[in-house]
C-alpha angles and dihedrals in degrees: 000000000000110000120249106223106016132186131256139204136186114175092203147014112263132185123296111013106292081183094068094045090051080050099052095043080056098261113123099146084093128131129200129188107234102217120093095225133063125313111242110248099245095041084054104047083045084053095052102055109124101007123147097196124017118199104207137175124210090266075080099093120188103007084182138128097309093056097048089056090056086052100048138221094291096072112120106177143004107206107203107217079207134077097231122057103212099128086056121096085216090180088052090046097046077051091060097044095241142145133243127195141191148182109237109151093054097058100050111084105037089043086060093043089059090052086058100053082044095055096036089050098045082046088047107033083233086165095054089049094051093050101041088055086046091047097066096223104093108118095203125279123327133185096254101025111131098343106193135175128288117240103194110083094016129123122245116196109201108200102200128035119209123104104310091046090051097042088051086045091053087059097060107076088070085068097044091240134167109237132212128172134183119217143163082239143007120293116203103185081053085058098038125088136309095020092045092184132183121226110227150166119270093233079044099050098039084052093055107032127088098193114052113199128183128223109134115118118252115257141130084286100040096044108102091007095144099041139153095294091050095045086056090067097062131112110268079242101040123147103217103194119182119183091149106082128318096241095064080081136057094225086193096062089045088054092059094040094050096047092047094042107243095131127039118225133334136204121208132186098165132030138214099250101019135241084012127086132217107261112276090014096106087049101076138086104209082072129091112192126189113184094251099296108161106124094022106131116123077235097054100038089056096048088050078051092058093041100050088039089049097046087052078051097054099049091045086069102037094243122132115280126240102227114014131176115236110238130210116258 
């Protein structure tokens, strides 16, 4: 029996006015915290007690038994205003019978878009650029200031291939590049033109490309994927760019790499334990860094708003959700 007047919970405030859109499905029993940060883990799992649907964010870390039983049995969904799922116990949750939504299509393009300024900045030293004109000390262009890589002709290697890799992928061409992606299976919009790209190993794609970029979920078998031996492979001048999840890579091995010059650049737009960075990372210069920015458009926040709103929605009413996460059995 669906509740009447259920409860719900939403751990942040998030673009546009998700409030308004509970009160015009007919839902008006619905609680927001005020402040615009994380929610402290006490004062969360306090906040959640009796909700029926909970909209989170992935500040949300372990959302995991302990938090279920804060909620109560009567949960019914947790809507991830997020396209990956990390900070969800997804077993715990199968085990409850619950739901779990999320919020994929919005986060595609800009996201990839993203990839895209990261790879084109390490290639580039825009942020040595940037500091050495704020700094007040640049003299004026010179023959060997800032040298950086050249994009056109190179070769991108896309590890993942769902919508993000193949979106980052669909940019390429512009820039005449040789594309190589890594996948569980084949992937035939990656082959056909104009992308015209070449399924590899991983060991045999790290060893070619000379531009890395992220866009594998993070799981168990995910976690560490690129670590100190794959490192290793790359090109001596090799761009490593992650805007999929922190963990995919051992920030402690890039950090060696990167200071002794084994790998050339990267580009990071999320870290391992965010918002805190391996220790010396933050200390070179070969890195360019943005504060997890890749959906972060007022357009496509909005629109993972109304995704994540709408899946709470959806479940509420025991109709099918729009973008539900597929849970183990």
């Amino acid at each position: 029996m669906l509740p009447t007047n259920p409860r719900i919970v939403i751990t942040r405030p998030l673009p546009g006015d998700p409030v308004r859109r509970f009160h015009k499905a007919g839902f008006e029993n619905t609680w927001i915290y005020a402040q615009d940060q994380r929610l402290p883990r006490a004062q969360l799992l306090e906040a959640i007690a009796g909700a029926h649907a909970i909209v989170s964010t992935p500040a949300d870390t372990s959302i995991n038994h302990e938090f279920f039983e804060a909620a109560g049995p009567q949960l019914i969904i947790v809507s991830n205003y997020a396209v990956g799922v990390d900070n969800i116990d997804l077993a715990e949750a199968g085990r409850r019978g619950m739901l779990v939504g999320h919020t994929p299509d919005a986060v595609t393009e800009p996201t990839a878009d993203v990839a895209w300024l990261l790879l084109l900045a390490t290639a580039k030293r825009a942020y040595e650029g940037d500091s050495l004109v704020r700094s007040g000390n640049w003299s004026g262009v010179g023959p060997n200031q800032l040298l950086g890589s050249r994009v056109v002709g190179k070769t991108l290697f896309i590890i993942g291939a769902g919508r993000i890799g193949y979106a980052t992928a669909r940019r390429a061409p512009g820039w005449n590049m040789n594309i190589l992606y890594h996948a569980r299976t084949q992937h035939e919009e990656f082959e056909a033109p104009p992308i015209n790209a070449r399924r590899v190993t991983l060991e045999d794609g790290l060893r070619e490309a000379d531009f890395v970029s992220l866009h594998t979920p993070m799981s168990e078998e995910t976690r560490h994927l690129i670590n100190a031996d794959r490192l290793a492979l790359m090109k001596p001048d090799a761009v490593l760019i992650n805007t999929s999840r922190g963990g995919v890579i051992d920030e402690r091995a890039l950090v060696e790499a990167l200071r002794e010059k084994r790998l050339g650049a990267a580009g990071l737009d999320v870290f391992e334990h965010e918002p805190s960075l391996a220790p010396g990372l933050s200390d070179l210069e070969n890195v360019f860094f943005l504060p997890h920015l890749g959906s972060a458009t007022r357009e496509d926040r909005q629109w993972m708003m109304r995704l994540a709103v709408d899946n709470a929605i959806a479940a509420l009413k025991d109709e099918p959700v729009p973008h539900l996460f597929p849970l183990p059995m």
